[in-house]
N, C-alpha and C positions, 0 to 999 in steps of 0.2 A: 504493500500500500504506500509504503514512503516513497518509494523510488518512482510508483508510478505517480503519487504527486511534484515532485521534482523535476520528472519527464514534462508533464503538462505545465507547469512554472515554467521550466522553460524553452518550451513550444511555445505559451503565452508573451514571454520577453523574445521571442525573434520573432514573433507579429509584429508587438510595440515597435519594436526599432523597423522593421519592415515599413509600417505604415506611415513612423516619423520621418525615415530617411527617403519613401517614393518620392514625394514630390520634389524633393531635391535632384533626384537620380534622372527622373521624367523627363524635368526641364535641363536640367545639362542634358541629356541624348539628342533633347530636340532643337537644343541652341546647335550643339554641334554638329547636329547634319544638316543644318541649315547653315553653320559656318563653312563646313566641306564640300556641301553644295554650290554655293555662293562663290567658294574661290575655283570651282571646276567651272562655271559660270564666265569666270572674268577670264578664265585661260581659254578659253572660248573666244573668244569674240575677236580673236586675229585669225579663226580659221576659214575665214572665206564667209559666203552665201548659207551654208546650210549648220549655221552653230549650231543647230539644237542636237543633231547628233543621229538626225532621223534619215534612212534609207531615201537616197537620191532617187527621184521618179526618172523615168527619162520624159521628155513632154509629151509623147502620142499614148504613155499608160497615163499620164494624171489626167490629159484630156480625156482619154476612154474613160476614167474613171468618175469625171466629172460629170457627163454625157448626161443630159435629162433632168439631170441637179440643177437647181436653184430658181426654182418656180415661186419658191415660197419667199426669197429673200431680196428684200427692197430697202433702199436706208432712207428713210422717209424726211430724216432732219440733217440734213447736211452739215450741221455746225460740227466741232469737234467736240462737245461738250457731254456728259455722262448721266446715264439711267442708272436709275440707284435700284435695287431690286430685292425686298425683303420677305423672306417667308415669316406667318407671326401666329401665333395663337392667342389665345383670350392670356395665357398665363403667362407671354412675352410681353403684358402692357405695360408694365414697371421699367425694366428693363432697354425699352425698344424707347420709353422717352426719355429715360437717361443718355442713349444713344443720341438721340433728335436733338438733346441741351446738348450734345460736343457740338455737334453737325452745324447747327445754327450759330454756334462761337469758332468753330473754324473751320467752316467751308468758305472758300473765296468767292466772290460774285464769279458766273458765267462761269461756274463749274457744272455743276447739275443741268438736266433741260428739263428731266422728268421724275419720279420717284411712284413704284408701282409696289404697294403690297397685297401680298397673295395670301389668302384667308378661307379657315373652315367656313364653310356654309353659315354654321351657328355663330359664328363671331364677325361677320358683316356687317349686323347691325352696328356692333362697338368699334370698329375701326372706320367705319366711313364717317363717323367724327370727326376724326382728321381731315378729312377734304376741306372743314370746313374754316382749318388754319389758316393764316395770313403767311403763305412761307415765299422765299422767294423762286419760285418753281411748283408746278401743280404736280397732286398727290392722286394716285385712283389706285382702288380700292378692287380686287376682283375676288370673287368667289373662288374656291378650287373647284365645287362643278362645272364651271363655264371654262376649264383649262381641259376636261376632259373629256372625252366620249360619253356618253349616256350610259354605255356598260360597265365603267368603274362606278363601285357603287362609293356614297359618302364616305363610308366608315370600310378602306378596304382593307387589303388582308395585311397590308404590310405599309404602316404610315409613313416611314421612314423614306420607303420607296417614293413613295408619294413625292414628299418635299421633295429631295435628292431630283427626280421626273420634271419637279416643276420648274426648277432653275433652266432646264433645258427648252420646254414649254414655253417660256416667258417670251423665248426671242422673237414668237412670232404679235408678240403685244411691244416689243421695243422698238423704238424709232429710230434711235442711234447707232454707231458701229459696234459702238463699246457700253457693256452695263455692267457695275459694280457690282456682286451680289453682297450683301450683308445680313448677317445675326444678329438678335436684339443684341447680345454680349460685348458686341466689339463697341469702344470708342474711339473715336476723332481726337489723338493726342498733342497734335498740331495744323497749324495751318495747310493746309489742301487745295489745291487745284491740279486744271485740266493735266499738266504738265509733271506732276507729282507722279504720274500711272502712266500717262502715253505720252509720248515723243514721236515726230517722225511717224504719225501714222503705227506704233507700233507701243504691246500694253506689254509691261514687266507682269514677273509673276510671282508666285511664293516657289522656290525650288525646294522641291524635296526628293529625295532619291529612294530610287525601288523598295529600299530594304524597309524605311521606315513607311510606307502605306501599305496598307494591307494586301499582301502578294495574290488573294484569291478577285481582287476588284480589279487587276490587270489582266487577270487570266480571265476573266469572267466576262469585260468589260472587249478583250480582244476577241472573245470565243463570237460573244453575240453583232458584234459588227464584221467578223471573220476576216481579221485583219491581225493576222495571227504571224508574228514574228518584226513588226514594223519599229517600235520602236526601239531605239539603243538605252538597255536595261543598265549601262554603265554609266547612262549621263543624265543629271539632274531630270528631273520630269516635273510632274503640276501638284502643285501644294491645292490646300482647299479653304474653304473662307474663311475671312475675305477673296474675294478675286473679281477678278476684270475678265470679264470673254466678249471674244467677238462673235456679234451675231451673226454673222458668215459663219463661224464654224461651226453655232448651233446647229444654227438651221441645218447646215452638212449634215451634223448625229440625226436628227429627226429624220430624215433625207434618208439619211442611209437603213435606217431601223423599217423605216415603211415599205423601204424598197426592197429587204432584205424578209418581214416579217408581216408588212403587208398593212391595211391600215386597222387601227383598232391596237395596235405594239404596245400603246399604254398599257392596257388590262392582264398583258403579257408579264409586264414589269411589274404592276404593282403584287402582281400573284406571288410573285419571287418571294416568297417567306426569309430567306436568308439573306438578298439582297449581294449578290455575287456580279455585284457591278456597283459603279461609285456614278454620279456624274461630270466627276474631273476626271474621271478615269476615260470615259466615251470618251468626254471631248478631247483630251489629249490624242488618245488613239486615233480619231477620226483626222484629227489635224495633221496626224504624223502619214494616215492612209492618201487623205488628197493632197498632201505635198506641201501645203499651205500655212504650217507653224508660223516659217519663220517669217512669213509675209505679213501676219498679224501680231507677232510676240518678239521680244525679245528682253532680255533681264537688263534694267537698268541701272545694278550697279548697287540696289536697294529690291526688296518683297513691298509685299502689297502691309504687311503688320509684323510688326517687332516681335520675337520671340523672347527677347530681352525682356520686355515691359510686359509679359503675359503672362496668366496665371490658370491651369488646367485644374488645380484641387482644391478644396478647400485650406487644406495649410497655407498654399502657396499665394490664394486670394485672400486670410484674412491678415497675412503678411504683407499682401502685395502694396508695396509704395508711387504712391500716383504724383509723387514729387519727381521722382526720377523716372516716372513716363511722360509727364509730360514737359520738363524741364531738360529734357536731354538734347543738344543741341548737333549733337553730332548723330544721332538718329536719322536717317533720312523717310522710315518706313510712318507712313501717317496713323497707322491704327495700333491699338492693342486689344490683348483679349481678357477681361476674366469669366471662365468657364461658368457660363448659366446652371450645369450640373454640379457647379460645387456650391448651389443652395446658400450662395452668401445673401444675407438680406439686400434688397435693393435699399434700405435705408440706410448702410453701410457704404455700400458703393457711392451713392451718393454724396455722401458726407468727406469720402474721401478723394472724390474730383471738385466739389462745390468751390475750393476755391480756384480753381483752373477756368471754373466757367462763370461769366460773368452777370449779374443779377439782372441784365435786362436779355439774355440769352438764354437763361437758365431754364424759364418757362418758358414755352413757345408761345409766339407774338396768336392773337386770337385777332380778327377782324372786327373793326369798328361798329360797336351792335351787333352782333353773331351771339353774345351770351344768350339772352334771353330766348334764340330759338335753338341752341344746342341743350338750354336746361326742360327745352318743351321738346326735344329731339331725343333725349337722356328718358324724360320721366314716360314716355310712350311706348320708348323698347324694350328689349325683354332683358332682363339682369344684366347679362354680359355688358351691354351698352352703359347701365346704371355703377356699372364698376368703372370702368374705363371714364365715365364722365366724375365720378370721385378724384380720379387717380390723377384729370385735369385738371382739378380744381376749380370747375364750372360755375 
């Protein structure tokens, strides 16, 4: 009996230290294949036309393979300016306007053109309150049944799928070349514009290399577009949100998947219980199949958010110092993350950017007379709305 309490004592004390030292351990793995990545990256960029490291087409296969493609894809807004793109729940509403307080304190004018979030059916009601902000760039609001065929049902089998499906989905609701996608999680930890993401017609990215994403979302990801052996597994590939995609290459994935799986490939995808495909996984694959990476991408030197200034666990978020995310000046990546799954209260978070963002930014500007009909807009819908109009302070 002693010995087997001693055993368990100390099975107990190598959890403790286990679970003390992860998030330590997590975040150096992920700073440094982001740092290995980054400098395989910059050795990159003297080797010609095709840095990314992707199988040369020759021109009569990418044009074969082109062939038929792009019915769907039109840039509707000529400017170079960026669609912001957020998937959100009712239980994102905390969170997602802590987000909108950086956004509004350091987005630069004539960055944005448009901003689109994607929502449960049941959560419509309480997000299209925001349309009714005063921001500098208009807000819409779309249902996720209106993103799908009528035989995904609301609640299907695999949610995860779902979002992941709709980031891809969205391109054909974007007007511009390029759209952000973001999490309620991430902040705006310094000033931002067009130029911060794209240069030259072309968007940086988060690099991350094979080993650190999950090996079955390449294999899964290459099986179902059948584009099986394209990309160079040695050299940096696509990090995942934040991110910048070009809607050319969406539209491609969609392109490819209907043409390969027929129409209706939604239903296909969300059926996937296991989810053996990623969305950054398509689009890279597909980028690297029609030849076309390097023609939309390329690393500039900086990711789309700091690995530095982000936090995946709770140890590591309610340590996490927001003096040194958003005071660091030799930073060049404009975002950070702290993980929504580490359950930090948003009244926390808040408290520890509040002084970064400043008291007329902090809340979002509301339009001249709009209270009294977002409080008759609030008391009309069903809960979810009546939470959300709390949470603004209506």
């Amino acid at each position: 009996m002693h010995l087997r309490n001693c055993l368990a004592g100390t099975l107990a004390l190598v959890f403790l230290v286990a679970v003390l030292f992860e998030p330590s351990r997590q975040l150096y793995h992920r700073a440094q294949d982001w740092q290995a990545a980054r400098g395989a990256l910059a050795a990159a960029q003297s080797q010609g036309p095709n840095r990314s490291g992707d199988l040369v087409l020759e021109p009569h296969v990418q044009q074969q393979r082109l062939q038929g493609l792009g019915s769907k894809y039109e840039v509707k807004d000529p400017s170079a300016k960026l669609t912001l793109v957020s998937p959100l729940q009712i239980s994102d509403a905390g969170r997602f306007l802590i987000l909108m307080s950086t956004l509004r304190h350091n987005l630069l004018p004539k960055t944005v053109s448009a901003m689109i979030l994607l929502v449960p059916d049941s959560d419509y009601p309480a997000f299209s309150l925001i349309t009714r902000f005063a921001l500098d760039f208009p807000v819409t609001v779309i249902a996720e049944a209106d993103m799908f065929p009528p035989e995904v049902p609301s609640q299907a089998f695999n949610g995860y799928a779902r979002q992941m499906l709709l980031k891809l989905l969205v391109a054909q609701h974007v007007k511009t070349e390029f759209y952000l996608t973001l999490d309620a999680d991430l902040l705006l930890k310094r000033p931002m514009n067009v130029t911060s993401l794209v240069r030259n017609g072309k968007a940086t990215f988060n690099p991350e290399t094979y080993a650190v994403t999950k090996e079955h979302w390449w294999k899964g990801s290459e099986k179902m577009l059948e584009a099986e052996g394209c990309i160079n597994r040695e050299q940096p590939l696509f990090g995942v949100t934040p991110s910048v995609l070009s809607r050319r290459i969406s539209t491609l994935v969609l392109e490819r998947l209907e043409q390969l799986h027929g129409k209706g490939f939604e239903v296909m995808m969300v059926r996937d219980k296991h989810s053996e495909w990623s969305e950054y996984t398509l689009y890279r694959i597909a980028a690297c199949f029609f030849g076309v990476f390097d023609t939309y991408h390329e690393f500039l030197g900086h990711s789309v958010y700091d690995t530095h200034a982000s936090a995946w666990t709770y140890h590591a978020a309610i340590n996490w110092n927001a003096t040194n995310a958003f005071t660091n000046e030799t930073s060049a990546e404009p975002f950070a993350l702290v993980q929504g799954r580490t359950h930090l209260p948003e009244r926390v978070v808040s408290q520890k950017i509040e002084q970064f963002v400043s008291p007329a930014s902090a809340r979002v500007a509301k339009k001249e007379g709009s209270a009294p009909k977002l409080r008759q807009l609030a008391a009309g819908a069903p809960r979810r709305a009546g939470l959300l109009s709390e949470r603004l302070n209506f």
